[in-house]
N, C-alpha and C positions, 0 to 999 in steps of 0.2 A: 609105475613109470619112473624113468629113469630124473637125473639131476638134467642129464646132457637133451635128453627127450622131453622134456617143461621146458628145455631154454628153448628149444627149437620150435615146438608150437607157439611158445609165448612172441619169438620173432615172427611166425606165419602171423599170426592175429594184428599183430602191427602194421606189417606188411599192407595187410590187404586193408585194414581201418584208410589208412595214408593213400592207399588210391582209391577207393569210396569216396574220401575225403577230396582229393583233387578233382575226380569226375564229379560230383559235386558241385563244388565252387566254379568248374568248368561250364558244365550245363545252367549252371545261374547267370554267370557272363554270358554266355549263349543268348539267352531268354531275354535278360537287359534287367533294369530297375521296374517294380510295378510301381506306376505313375496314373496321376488321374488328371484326364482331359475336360479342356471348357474353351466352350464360342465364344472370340472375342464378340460382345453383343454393345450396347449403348444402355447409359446409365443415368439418373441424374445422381450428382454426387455435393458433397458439404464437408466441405471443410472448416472443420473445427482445432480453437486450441480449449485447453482442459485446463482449471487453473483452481488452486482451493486460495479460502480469504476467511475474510466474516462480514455481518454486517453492521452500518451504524449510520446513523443517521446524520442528513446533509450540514445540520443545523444545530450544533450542539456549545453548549456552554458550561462549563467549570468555573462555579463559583466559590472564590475564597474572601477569606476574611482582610477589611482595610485597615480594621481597628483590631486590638488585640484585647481578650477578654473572655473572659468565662458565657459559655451560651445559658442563658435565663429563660428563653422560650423559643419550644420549637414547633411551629405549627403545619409541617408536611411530613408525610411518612413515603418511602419508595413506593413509587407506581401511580402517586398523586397526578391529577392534571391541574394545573395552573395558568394564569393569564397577566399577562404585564401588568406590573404593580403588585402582583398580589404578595402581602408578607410572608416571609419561609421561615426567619427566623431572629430575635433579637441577641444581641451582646448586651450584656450588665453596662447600664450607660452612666455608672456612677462616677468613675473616672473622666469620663468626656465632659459631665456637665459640668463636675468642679472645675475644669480648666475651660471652659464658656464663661465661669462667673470670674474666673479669676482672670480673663483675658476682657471681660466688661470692664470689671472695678479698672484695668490696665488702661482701659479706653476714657471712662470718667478721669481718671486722674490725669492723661494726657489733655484730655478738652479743658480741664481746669486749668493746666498749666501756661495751655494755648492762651486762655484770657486774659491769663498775667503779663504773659508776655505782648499780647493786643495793648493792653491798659499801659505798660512801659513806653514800647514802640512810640504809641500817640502822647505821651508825656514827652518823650525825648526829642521828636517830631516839634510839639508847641515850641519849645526850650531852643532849637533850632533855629525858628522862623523869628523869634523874639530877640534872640541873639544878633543875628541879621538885620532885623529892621534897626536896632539901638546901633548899628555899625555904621548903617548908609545915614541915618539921620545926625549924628554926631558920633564920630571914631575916638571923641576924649571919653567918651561916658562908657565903653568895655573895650577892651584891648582886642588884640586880632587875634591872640592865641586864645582867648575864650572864647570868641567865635568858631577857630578850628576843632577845640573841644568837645564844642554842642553838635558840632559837624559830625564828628567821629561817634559820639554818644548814639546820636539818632541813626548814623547807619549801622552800629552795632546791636541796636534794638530790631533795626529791621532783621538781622540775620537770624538774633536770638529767636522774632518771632517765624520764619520760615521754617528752622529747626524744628521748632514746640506744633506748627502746623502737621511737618513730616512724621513728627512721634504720634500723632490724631492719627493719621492715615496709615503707620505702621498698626495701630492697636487696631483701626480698623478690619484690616486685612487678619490679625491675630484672632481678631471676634469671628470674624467666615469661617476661618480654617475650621475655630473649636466649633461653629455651628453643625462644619459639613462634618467630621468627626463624630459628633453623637449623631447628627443625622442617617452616619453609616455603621450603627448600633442596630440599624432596621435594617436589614436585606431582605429587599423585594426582588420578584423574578423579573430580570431583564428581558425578557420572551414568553410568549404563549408554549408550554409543550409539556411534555410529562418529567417525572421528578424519575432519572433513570439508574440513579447513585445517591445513596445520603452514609457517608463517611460519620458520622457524627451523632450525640446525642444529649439532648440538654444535659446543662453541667461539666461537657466536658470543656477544654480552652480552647478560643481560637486564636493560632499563630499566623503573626504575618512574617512574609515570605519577605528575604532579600536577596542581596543580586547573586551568591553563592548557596543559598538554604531554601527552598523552596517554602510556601507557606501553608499548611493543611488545607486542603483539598476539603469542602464544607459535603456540597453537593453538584450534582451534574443535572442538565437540565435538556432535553431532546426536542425536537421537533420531530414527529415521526411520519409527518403528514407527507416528507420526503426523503424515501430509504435508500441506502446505497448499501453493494457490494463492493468490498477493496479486496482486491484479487491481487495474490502476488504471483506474477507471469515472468518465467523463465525468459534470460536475454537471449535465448534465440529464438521466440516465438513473439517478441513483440516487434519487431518488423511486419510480423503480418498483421499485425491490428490497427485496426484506422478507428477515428473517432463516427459514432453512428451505427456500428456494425454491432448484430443484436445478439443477443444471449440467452441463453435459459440459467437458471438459478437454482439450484436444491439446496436443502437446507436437512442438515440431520434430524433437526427436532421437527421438520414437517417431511416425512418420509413418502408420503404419497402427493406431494403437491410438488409442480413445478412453475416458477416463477418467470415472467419474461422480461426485459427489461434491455439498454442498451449502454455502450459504451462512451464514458460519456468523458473521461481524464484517462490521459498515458501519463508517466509520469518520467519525466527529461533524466532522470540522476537514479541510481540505485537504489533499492531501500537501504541497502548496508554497503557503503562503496569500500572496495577492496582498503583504502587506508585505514580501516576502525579495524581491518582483522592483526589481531595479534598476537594470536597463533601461530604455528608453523603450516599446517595444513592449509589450502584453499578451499575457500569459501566458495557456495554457489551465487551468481548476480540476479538478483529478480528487482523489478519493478512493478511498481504500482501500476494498476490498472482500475479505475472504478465504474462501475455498472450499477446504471441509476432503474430502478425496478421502477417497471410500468405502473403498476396498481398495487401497492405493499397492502396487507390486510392488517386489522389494527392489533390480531398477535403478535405483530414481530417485536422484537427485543433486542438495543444492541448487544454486538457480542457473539452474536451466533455465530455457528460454522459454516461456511456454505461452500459448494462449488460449482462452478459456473463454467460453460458448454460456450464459448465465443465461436460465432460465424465468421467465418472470414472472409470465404470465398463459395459461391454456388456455382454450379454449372449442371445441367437441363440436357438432356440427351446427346452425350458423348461417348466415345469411344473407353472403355474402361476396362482392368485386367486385376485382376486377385492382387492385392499387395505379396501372398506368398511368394505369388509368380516371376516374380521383378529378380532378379538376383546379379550380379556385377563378375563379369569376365574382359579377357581382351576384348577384341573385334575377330579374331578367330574364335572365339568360345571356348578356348582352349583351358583344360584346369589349373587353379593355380598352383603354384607353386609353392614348396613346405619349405619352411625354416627351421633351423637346430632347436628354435624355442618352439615350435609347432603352431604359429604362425603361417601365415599364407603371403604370397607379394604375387598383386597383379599390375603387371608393365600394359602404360593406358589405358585404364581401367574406361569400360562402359556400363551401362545400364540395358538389360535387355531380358527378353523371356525367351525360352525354348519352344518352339514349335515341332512335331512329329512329320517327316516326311520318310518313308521306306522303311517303319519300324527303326529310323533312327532319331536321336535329337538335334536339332540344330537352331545356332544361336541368331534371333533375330536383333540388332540392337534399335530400342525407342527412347522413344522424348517423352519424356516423365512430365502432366501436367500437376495439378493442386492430386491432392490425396485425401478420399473421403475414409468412413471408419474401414471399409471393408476392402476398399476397389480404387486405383491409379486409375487418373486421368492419362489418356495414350493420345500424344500430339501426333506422332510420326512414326512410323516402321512398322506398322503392323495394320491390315483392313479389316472391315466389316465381316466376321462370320467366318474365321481362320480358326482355326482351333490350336491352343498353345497349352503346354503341361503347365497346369494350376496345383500343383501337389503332390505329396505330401512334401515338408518345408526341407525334412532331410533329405530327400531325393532331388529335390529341386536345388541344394546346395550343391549336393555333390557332383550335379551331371557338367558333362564336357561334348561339346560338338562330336557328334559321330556316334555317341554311346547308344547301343540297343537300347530300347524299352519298351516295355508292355502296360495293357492294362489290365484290369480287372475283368473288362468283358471280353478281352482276347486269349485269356490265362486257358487253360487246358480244364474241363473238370474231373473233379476225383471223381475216382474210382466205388460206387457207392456198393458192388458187392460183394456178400460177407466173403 
């Protein structure tokens, strides 16, 4: 065969692929989209929001050290249960006592001084009155400025001894202090609860904290008798959470248990408010939410992971439609429109589902109520037992008022002979 007779076939075979090709895509427009139908029917439905967190407990305390010091004895290990009073752990109290004795001996030697000054006082006092009476009785026998003298003496004994009183009552207060000082060489547990953090181990120092250095962290102390979930809930889904509205709770380390428990703090401000980010990127806004578990079991452990199924809203035999189904056109139904960036723009946009009348689609627009996992609540534009194209998601995107469509059980069938 020839060069010129290959080019020629070679153009027949194109030819005729390219109108195969167009009857084709012709008879598929023909046909319409294959799409699957459903009964608008009545549901109940629940609306949830979905939120991960952890857990820890309502009641908790971090205790650190008042006094600074090397720990000499430690009488709880992680996991202990404890009860107000009970010892956890001492500081070396050898430092606190030396300064209790040296703040006593401070105290003695201030009362001693107090007496001297008592013993002057009433000396300068007599000396005073004696002054006085030898003046009124004969003014030749002391002069008046010996009188003013004795005057002045005795009220400068009074002050000395106010003074020497106030240094009694300074060393006093100096003796508490060193009392309550070595007294806080003993850390007992402020609360009944379990021991749920121990940072520490005899021997090693404990620092105290000031207003810029925070001070070691000894041990943590739980109450678990009342468990919470802190959930951190996206800011556009805590508008719909009210306080009281109930939850379920999972937890990855108890895979087959579900927990129920309810809504019990929203919280007013962010966890991370947009001024701490200082990065260039945005940041997502979540807020606290905590969910106070019904009956916690005495496995739980703060810290876990959990996520938690918030109710929000129920409703009980309603009007309901596939969420596939819902898809957003004009009020003509008409497809939208493409952009350079392939993007879409629809002018007034509504919410509506496609219903099938004459083998074609057409756009009904409704009232969108709560949205449960599977199915839209349907306020308005559509009745009881209407049948509307529930799928598939692609087909349901792409359709436009008017477009043919088929289903499955209207499709033609093959041809089964060899």
């Amino acid at each position: 065969m020839s060069r010129v007779q290959k080019a020629l076939v070679a153009g027949v075979v194109v030819v005729a692929l390219a109108v195969l090709g167009g009857l084709s895509v012709r008879n598929a427009g023909a046909r319409g989209a294959t799409v699957r139908l459903e009964d608008v029917g009545k549901r109940d439905l629940v609306a949830v929001v979905t939120a991960n967190g952890n857990i820890r407990a309502r009641r908790m305390v971090d205790i650190s050290a008042d006094v600074m010091g090397r720990i000499v004895q430690l009488d709880v290990d992680e996991g202990d249960e404890v009860s107000t009073g009970d010892v956890l752990l001492r500081i070396d109290p050898t430092q606190p006592r030396a300064a209790l004795s040296r703040a006593r001996a401070q105290l003695s030697q201030a009362r001693s001084g107090a007496a001297q000054q008592n013993a002057s006082f009433l000396q300068a006092q007599r000396e005073a009155q004696r002054m006085e009476s030898l003046w009124q009785r004969d003014s030749t026998l002391v002069s008046r400025r010996q009188v003013e003298d004795a005057v002045t003496a005795h009220e400068v004994a009074r002050s000395l001894l106010e003074s020497a009183n106030f240094g009694v009552e300074q060393s006093l207060a100096a003796v508490a202090e060193a009392e309550d000082n070595l007294a806080k060489t003993t850390i007992r547990a402020p609360m009944s609860g379990k021991v749920t953090r121990l940072n520490v181990e005899a021997g090693e120092m404990a620092v105290v904290g000031t207003m810029n250095n925070p001070g070691s962290l000894l041990l943590t102390i739980s109450d678990l008798s009342v468990v919470e979930a802190v959930m951190e809930v996206d800011e556009t889904d805590v508008p719909e959470i009210s306080l009281g509205d109930s939850a379920v709770v999972e937890l990855d380390a108890f895979p087959d248990l579900r927990f129920s428990g309810r809504v019990t703090e929203i919280g007013n401000s962010a966890i991370r408010p947009p001024s701490e980010n200082t990065g260039g990127q945005a940041q997502t806004i979540d807020f606290e939410v905590v969910v106070t578990l019904d009956d916690p079991p005495v496995e739980l452990r703060p810290d876990l992971s959990a996520t938690a199924e918030i109710v929000t809203e129920r409703r009980n035999g309603v009007l309901a439609v596939p969420i596939i189904a819902v898809t957003v056109r004009d009020r003509e139904g008409a497809r939208p429109d493409a952009t350079e960036d392939g993007t879409t723009v629809i002018e007034d946009p509504v919410e509506g589902v496609f219903v099938v009348v004459a083998g074609k689609a057409e756009f009904r627009p409704v009232e969108i109520g709560i949205a449960g996992q599977d199915y839209f609540e349907v306020l308005s534009g559509i009745d009881l037992g209407e049948t509307i194209i529930a799928g598939p998601y692609q087909a349901v995107r792409t359709l436009a008022a008017g477009d043919p469509v088929r289903t499955e059980a209207t499709q033609a069938p093959r041809d089964s002979s060899p």
